[in-house]
N, C-alpha and C positions, 0 to 999 in steps of 0.2 A: 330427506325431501319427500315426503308425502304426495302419493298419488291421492283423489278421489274420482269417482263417476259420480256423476250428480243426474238426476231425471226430475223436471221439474214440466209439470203438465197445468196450464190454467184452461180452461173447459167452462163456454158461458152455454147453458141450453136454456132456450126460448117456447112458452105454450101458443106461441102463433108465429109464422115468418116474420121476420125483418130483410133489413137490405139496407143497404150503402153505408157498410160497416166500417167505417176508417180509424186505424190505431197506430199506438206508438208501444214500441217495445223496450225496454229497460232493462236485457238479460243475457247480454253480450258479456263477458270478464273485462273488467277494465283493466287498461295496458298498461302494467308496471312492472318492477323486478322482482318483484315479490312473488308474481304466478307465472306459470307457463302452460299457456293451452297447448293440449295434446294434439285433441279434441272436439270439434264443436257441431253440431246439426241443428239446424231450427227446421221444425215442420208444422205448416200452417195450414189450417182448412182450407182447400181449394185452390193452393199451392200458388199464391198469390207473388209477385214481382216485390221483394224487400229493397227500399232501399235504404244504406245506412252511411251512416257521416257519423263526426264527430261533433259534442255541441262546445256550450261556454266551457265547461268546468270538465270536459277530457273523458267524458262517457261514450260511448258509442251506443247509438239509439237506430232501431229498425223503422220506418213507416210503411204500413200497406194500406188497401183497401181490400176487402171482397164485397162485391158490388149487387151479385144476385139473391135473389131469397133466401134465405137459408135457418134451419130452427136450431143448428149447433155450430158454436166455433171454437176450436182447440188450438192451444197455441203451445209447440210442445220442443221442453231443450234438455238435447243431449249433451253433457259438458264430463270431457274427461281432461282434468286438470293437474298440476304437481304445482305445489305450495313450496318456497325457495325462501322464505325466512330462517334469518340464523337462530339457534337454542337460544344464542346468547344476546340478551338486548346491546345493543352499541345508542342507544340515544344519549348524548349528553345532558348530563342531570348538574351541570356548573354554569351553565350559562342564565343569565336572570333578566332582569326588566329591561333595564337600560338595553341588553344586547337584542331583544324582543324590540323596542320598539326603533333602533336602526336600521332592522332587517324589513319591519311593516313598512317602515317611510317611503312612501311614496309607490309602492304596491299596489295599486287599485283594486285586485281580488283580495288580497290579504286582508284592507281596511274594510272590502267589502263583508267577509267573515267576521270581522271582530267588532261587527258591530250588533249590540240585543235589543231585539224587539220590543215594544212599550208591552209589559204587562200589567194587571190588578197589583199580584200577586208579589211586585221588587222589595217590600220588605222583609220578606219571606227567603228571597234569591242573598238577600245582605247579610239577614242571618246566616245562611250556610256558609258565605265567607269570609263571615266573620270567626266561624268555627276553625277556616281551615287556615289562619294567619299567615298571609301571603307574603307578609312583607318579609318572613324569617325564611323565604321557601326560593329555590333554582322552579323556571315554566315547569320544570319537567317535573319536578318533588310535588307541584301544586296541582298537575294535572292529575296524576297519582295518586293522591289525595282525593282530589273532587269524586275520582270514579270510586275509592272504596267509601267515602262517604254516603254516595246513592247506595251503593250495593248493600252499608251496615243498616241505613235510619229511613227506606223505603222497600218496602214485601215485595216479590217478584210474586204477582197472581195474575190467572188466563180470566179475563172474561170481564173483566169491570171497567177497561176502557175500550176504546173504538176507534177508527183511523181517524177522528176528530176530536181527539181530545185534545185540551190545550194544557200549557205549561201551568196555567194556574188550576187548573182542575187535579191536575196529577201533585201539584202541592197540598192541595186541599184532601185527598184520597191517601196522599203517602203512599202506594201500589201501584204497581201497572205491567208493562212487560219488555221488551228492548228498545221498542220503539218509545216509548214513553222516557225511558230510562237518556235514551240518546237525546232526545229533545230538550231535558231535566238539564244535562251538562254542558249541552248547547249553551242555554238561558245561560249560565253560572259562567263559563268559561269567555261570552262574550259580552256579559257585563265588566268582567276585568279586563278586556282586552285584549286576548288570548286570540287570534283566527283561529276557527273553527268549525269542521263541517262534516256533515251528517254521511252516512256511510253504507250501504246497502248491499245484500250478500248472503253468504251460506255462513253458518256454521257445520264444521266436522268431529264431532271430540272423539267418535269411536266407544262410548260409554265411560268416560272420564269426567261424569259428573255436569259438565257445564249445562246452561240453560239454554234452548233454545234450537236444540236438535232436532232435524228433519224439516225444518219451516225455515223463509228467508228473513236471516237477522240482520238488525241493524246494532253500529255501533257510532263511535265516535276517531275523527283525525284532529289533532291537536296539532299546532306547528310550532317546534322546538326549536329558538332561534340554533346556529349551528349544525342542524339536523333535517331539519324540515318536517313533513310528515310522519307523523307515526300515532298509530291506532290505537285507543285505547276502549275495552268493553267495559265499559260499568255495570252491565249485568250480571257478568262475571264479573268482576273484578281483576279484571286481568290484560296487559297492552297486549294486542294480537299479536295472533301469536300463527304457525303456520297451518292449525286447524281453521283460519279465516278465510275464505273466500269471497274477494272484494267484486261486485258487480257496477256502482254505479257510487256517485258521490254530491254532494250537493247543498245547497243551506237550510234545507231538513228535506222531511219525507217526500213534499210536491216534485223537487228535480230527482228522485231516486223511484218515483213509483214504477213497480215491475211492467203492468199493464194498464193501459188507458185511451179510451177513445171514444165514439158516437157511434152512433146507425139511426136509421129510420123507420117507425111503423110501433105501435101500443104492442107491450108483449111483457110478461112476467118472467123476470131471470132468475135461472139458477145458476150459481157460478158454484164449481169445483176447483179445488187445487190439490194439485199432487205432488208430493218431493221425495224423493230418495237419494239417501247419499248411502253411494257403497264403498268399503275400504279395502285397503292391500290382503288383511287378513279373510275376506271374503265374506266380512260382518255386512248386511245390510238394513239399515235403518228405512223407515218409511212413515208418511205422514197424511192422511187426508182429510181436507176439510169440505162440507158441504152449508153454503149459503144461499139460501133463498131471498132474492133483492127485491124490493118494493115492487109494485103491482103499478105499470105506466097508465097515462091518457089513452083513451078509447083513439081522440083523433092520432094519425099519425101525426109526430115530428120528430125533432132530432132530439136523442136523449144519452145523457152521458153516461158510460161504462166507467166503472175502475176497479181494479181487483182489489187495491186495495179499501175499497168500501165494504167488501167481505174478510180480507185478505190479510190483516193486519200482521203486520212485524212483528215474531215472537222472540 
């Protein structure tokens, strides 16, 4: 059972004050068997009154404001965590359609997940599964499937999409990177009917190859009649595993974004983000990115922050 420390630093600097900064936070671990917080500190500019609940879908989210002028705001998490998934998969890979759709009946999140979005793009999504022949395949063999499918027949490359790509742009490109990858199996798993939901978090590999080291990755949760959740990364190719650390969940990236919120006053941003994940043997990884966000109105108003509009899910 794998310890990690994680530091994850989002840092917005402003070239004129602002003020009446209010945000939501997305960077608590979300509470299941799988992790066990050690661990935890949030520290916020100006050391502001957190308050946190739980929402629809079992995250736990921070709200604050800081209210006076201010030309920087850092939002900063210390996370010392142990990862408690077994080596060995236990999801049943016998159970199939019919026991899938006994379990959805009447579920109102579950129907709410398994259902996709109108895209351009669905003849495109019928191909793939048509590739992956469902009708011969247990949820679990087809979920399996769909994620090494993304991982053989689309590139894993930084920098060609954006926190607004869509499922039919990422068709169209064939490339992108977890977040894209996650949104890709989304579309596919909830045209068949599959619940499914988007996943947000760290990856840990310790230099074991995987993609997406030092920046917060996304993946996918599949629901296994019999079993229930279980994670699968399409970027890797691989069901999570206990180098995963789960932060937030949701039906895609809008309910899982790290950071998000408003202030008041024209001011050009720069957002920083910082992550390190350190391991048992004393390796430490690190990661940082620097994005300069658009140039606002001269008048003041209110204008929206999100990290992720720099910050994309690698």
């Amino acid at each position: 059972m794998p310890v990690f420390n994680i530091h994850h630093i989002t840092k917005y600097e402003y070239d004129r004050p602002v003020k009446e900064s209010s945000n939501e936070i997305k960077i608590y671990p979300y509470l299941c068997n799988e992790q066990e917080v050690l661990q935890h500190d949030v520290i916020i500019t100006g050391n502001p009154d957190v308050h946190v609940f739980t929402d629809y879908w079992g995250n736990r989210i921070g709200l604050f404001s800081v209210l006076p002028s201010h030309k920087l705001m850092a939002i900063e998490s210390k996370l010392t965590i142990r990862t408690t998934l077994p080596t060995q998969l236990r999801i049943s890979f016998q159970t199939g359609w019919d026991d899938l759709e006994r379990e959805v009946n009447g579920h109102l999140q579950l129907l709410e997940l398994s259902s996709a979005p109108t895209i351009e793009s669905k003849g495109k999504i019928l191909e793939i599964i048509a590739q992956l022949n469902v009708q011969q395949k247990s949820i679990a063999t087809t979920v399996e499937h769909c994620g090494e499918l993304i991982y053989k027949q689309f590139k894993y490359i930084k920098g060609i999409t954006n926190i607004e790509t869509t499922v039919d742009e990422i068709l169209e490109v064939r490339a992108g990177v977890c977040q894209d990858f996650a949104h890709l199996m989304l579309q596919i798993l909830r045209t068949l009917k599959i619940p499914s939901r988007y996943v947000s978090g760290y990856i840990c590999p310790n230099k074991n190859g995987m993609r997406g080291e030092g920046a917060t990755h996304a993946w996918v949760e599949a629901y296994i009649p019999g079993y229930g959740w279980a994670g699968i990364d399409p970027t890797n190719n691989v069901w999570a595993t206990s180098h995963h650390v789960k932060l937030a969940v949701g039906k895609d990236f809008n309910d899982c974004s790290p950071v998000k919120g408003t202030f008041k006053g024209p001011a050009k941003q720069l957002l920083s983000v910082y992550v390190s994940v350190g391991y048992e043997d004393g390796h430490v990884f690190e990661e940082f990115n620097n994005v300069e966000l658009e140039t606002q109105p001269t008048d003041p108003k209110e204008v929206l922050i999100d990290e992720g509009f720099g910050q994309q899910q690698q």
